[in-house]
N, C-alpha and C positions, 0 to 999 in steps of 0.2 A: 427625520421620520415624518411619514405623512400622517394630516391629521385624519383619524376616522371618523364620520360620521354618527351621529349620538344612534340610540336604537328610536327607529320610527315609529311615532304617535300618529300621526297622518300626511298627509300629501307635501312635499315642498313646495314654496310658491310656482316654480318653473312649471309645474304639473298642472297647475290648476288652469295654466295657460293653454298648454297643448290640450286639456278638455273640451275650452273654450275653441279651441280651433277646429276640433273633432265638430262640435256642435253647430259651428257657423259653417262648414263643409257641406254635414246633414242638411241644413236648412238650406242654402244654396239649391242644392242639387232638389228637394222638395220641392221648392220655389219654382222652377227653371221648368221642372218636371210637369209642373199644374198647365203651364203652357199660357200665363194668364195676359199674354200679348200686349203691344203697350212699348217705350221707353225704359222702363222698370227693369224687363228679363234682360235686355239690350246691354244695358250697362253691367247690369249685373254678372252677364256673362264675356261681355269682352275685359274687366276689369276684377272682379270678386275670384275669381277660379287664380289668376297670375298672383294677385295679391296674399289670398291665403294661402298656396305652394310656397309664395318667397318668403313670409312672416313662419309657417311652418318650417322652413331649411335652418332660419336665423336660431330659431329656438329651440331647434335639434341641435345644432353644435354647441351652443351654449350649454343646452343640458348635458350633453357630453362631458363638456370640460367642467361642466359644474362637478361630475360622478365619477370623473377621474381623481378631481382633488378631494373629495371626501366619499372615502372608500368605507364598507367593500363600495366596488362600482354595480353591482350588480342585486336590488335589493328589489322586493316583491313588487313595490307599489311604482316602485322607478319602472321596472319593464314594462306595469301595464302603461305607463304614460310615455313611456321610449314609441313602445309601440303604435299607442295614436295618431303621434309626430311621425312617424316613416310611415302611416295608414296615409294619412293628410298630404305627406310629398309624395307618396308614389300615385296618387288620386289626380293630383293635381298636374304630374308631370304629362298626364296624355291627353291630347286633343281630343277634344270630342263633338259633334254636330253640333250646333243652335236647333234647339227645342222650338220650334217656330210655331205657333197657335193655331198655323194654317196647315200644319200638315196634317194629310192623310186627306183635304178638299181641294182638289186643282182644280181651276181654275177650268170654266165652260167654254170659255173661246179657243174656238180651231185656231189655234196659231199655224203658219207655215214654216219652212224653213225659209229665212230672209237673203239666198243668196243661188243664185247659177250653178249650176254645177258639181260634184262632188268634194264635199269637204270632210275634213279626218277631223272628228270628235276627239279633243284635245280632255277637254272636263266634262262632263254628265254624269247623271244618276245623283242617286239620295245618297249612297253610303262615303263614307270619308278613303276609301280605297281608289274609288273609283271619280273622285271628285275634292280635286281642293277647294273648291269655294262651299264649303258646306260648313267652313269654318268661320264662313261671315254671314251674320245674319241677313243682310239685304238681298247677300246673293246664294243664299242655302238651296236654291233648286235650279240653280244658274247653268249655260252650256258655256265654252269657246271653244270652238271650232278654228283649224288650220289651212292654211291653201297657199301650195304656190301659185300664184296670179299676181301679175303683172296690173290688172287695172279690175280687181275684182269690185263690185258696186251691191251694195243694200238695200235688199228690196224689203218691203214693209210684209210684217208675220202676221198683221193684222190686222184690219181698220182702227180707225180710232183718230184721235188730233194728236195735234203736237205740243204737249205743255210746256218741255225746256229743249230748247238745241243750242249748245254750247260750243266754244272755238276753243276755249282756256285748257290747256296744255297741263292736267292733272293726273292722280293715278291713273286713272281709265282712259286718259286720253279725252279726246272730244266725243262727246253723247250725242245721242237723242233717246228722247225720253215722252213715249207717248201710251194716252190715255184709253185704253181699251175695255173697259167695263169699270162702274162705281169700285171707287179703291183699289184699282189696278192699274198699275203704270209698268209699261214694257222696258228697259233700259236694252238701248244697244251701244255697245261704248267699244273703244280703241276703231274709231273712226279718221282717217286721214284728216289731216289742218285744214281748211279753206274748200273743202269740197261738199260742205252738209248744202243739199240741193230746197231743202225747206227750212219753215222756221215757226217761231211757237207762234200756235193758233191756227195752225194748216190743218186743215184735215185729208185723211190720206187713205186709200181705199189698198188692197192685199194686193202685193206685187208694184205696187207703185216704187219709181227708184227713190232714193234716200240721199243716199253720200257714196264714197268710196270706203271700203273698208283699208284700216291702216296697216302698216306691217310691225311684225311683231318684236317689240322693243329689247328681248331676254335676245343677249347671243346665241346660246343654243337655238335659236329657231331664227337665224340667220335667212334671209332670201323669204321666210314664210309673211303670210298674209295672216293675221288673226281677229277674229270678231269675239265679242263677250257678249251674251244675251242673258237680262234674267228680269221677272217679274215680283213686286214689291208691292209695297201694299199705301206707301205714300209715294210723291214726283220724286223727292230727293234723292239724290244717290246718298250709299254711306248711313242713311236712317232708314228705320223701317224694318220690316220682316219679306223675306221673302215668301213668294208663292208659289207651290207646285205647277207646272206648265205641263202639257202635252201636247205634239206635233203633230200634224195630221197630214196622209196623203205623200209620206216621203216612201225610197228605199235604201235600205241597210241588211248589209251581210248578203246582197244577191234576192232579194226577195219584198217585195213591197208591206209596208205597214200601215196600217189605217189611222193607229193611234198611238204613240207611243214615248218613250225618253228614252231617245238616244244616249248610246254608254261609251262606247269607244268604235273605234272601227270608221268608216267611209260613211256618206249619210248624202243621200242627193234626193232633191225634191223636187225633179221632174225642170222638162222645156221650161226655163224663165221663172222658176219658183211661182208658176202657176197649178191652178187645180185644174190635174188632167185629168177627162173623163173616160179614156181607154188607158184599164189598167196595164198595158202591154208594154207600156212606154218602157 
């Protein structure tokens, strides 16, 4: 015979935990929400959101088998605290943007598009539908862009120097990473091995060539060409917040734009990814 459970006086200890987990969720998401930029939200949010969904799952099953062996299973103060615990993992189980301090202030430099030709907007925009990297915070307002090309080359979106150009063979591949307004550094990354044409300290005027752009590593994008472009608020890639960007002077969907974040679709910025002054082009 199983044993029952006595009549409850108050909370079992399992409970007081899932409150506690309700309440570090609240604060998180408070915290994150203030937008208060910095290291701080950084960690907090690539690390605190996994942590509390996995510490929440362990102590949902636990409570389970704690409520099955001392019955009934099903008692007033246990639901409200069942409840917390599945509030807390189902919270925790969906991705959600970085809260970035800089959003909703983009960034005053005309950027261009940094390449020849017509490329298909691979990632862009703010929302997470329309954009995977809005899941990292350096690159929360980031593009990459696609292209079959045989020898396509990058051209600079902006003036500015060159703080880091890197060869080393990491996730992004090999970078450049230049300095475009106080606290604003451009990353253009998954650049070809041995082909960055500058180096840090360079300064580099809009349309100037760069490197080669490299081909795209995921089998699914077999024979394509891929660039990653995103602006941040320190040099390092991987730290930092991103920053809203806007492109000026391209066209997309058949029609020229003056200003704007490309979303999906074809995206070409004119003869040589310079600024044409006959908008016929």
């Amino acid at each position: 015979m199983r044993p029952q459970a006595p009549p409850q006086r108050g909370f079992e200890p399992w409970a007081w935990v899932a409150f506690a987990l309700a309440l570090a969720t609240l604060i998180l998401f408070v915290y994150l929400g203030s937008r208060p930029g910095g290291e701080g939200p950084i960690r907090a949010y690539r690390t605190g959101s996994l942590a509390l969904g996995l510490t929440a799952a362990l102590v949902l099953a636990g409570a389970l088998f704690w409520c099955a062996l001392k019955r009934p299973f099903l008692q007033r103060k246990r639901t409200v605290a069942l409840a917390c615990l599945g509030a807390v993992v189902w919270i925790h189980s969906f991705p959600y943007p970085y809260p970035s301090s800089h959003h909703g202030r983009p960034s005053a430099v005309a950027f261009r598009l940094p390449f020849r030709g017509a490329w298909q907007v691979l990632w862009g925009g703010e929302a997470r539908t329309q954009n995977a990297l809005v899941l990292q915070p350096d690159r929360r307002y980031g593009f990459e862009f696609i292209r079959e090309d045989p020898d396509p080359i990058l051209l600079a979106p902006a003036a500015g120097k060159i703080v880091l150009a890197r060869e080393d063979a990491g996730p992004m591949g090999p970078f450049l990473c230049l300095r475009v307004a106080p606290e604003q550094f451009l990353v253009c990354s998954n650049l070809e091995p041995g082909s960055l044409l500058v180096g840090a300290g360079q300064k580099v005027e809009v349309g100037d060539e760069l490197a080669r752009i490299g081909p795209a590593p995921e089998p699914w994008l077999k024979g394509q060409r891929r660039l990653g472009v995103h602006l941040q608020d320190v040099a390092e890639p991987g730290r930092g917040e991103g920053i809203p960007m806007r492109f000026h002077r391209y066209r997309a969907g058949g029609r020229e734009v003056d200003s704007g974040v490309p979303v999906g679709g074809l995206v070409d910025g004119g003869p040589g990814g310079q600024v044409v002054e006959d908008p016929a082009w």
